[in-house]
N, C-alpha and C positions, 0 to 999 in steps of 0.2 A: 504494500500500500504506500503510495506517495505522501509525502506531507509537504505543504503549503496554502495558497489559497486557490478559491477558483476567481476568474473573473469576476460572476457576480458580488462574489463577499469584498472584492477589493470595491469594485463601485458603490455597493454598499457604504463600508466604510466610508470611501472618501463624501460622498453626498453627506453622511452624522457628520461628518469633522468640518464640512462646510457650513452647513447649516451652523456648528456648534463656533463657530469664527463668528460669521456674523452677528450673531446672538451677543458676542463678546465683544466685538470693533466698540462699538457706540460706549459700553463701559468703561471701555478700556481708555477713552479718549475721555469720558470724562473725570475717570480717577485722576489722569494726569494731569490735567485742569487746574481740579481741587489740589492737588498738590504743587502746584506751581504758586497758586493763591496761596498758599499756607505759608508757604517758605518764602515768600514776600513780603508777606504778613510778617513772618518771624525778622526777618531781616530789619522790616520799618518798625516793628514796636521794640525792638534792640538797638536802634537807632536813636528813638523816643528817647528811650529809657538811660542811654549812654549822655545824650546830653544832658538830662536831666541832674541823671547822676555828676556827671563832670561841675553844673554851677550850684549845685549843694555842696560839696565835698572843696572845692577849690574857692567857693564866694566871690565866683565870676561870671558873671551872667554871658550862656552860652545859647548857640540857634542849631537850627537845623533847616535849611534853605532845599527847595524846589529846584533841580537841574532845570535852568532855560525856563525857571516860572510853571512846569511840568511836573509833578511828582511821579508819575509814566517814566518821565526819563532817568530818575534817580535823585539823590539828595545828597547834601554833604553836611557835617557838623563841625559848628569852630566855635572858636572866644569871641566874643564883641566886648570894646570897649570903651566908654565916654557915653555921652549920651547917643551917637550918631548909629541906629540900631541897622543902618547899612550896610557900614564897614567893617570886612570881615579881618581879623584882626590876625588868627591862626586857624587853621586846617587841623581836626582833628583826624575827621574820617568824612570818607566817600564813596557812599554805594550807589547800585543800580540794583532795580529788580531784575528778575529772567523777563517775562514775559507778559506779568501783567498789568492790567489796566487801570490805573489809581484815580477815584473822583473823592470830590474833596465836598465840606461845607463852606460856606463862601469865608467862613471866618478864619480859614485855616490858609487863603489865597497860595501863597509861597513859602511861607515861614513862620517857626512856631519859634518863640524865645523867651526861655526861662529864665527866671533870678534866681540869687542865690538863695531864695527861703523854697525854691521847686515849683512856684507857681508861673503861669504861663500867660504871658501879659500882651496887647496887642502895641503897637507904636503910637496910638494914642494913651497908652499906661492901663486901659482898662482890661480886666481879665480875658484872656484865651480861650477859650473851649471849643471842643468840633469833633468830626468826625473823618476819617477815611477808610471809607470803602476800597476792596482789596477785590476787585469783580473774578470768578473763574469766569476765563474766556470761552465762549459761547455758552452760558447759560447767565441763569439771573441772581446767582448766588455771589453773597461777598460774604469776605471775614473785614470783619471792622473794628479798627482799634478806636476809640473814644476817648476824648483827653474832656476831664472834667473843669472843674472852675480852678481846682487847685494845681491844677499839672498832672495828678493820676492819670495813667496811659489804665484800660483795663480793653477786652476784646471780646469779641462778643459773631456769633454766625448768622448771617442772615440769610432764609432759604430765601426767598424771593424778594429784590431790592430793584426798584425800576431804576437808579441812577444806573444799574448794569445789564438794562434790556441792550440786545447785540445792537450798534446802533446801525448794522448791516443790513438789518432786516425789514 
């Protein structure tokens, strides 16, 4: 007696393993997604949280600046000194995301700048707060970090957010 397959068991097979791909494509693309959002997420609330920590710890009031006015494109964090909440003084650090889509509240424009007691203040002096939305790309899901009145960064997932309806579609 022979062993192997016949024809049909191979066709067989291969149409389950077809079927069983497609069935997994569309998961597969969206896990990566979420996970793309996550680890941007991770990136900007350590971001947050580095400068915060920096004008507490040092009693230098530090920022964290929008690439190009962009938070899409990346951020960078340094010292500011004097009153001039423009000039940037020193370079701590400068990231970019991989790949995702960052929308912001309007209060959060470009840059968030802490004092040294960790609250987050605007360039008229009055307190900071806001949101960023961390969109997975093609759905309507974001992870959002939240900076409250005091400077707390805290995050939070949001299944359906229309700031990250695909604006493709």
């Amino acid at each position: 007696m022979e062993k192997g397959l016949t024809l049909l068991e191979a066709l067989l097979t291969l149409a389950v393993m077809s079927v069983a791909i497609t069935l997994a494509i569309p998961n597969g693309i969206a896990l990566i997604a979420r996970e793309r959002a996550i680890a941007d997420a991770n990136l900007l609330h350590g971001a947050l949280q580095q400068a915060r920590l920096h004008a507490v710890t040092t009693g230098v009031p530090t920022s964290i600046q929008a690439i190009d006015g962009d938070w899409s494109n990346g951020w960078r964090v340094f010292i500011e000194r004097g009153t001039n909440m423009s000039r940037s003084e020193h370079l701590i650090a400068e990231q970019s995301p991989r790949a995702s889509r960052i929308e912001i509240t309007q209060t959060l424009r470009n840059k968030v700048h802490f004092l040294a007691n960790g609250r987050a203040i605007l360039a008229g002096g009055g307190f900071q707060a806001g949101t960023f939305s961390i969109c997975e790309n093609g759905l309507n899901r974001s992870h959002d970090l939240i900076i409250n009145r005091v400077g707390r960064v805290r995050r939070a997932t949001v299944t359906y957010n229309p700031k990250c309806v695909n604006p493709a579609l």
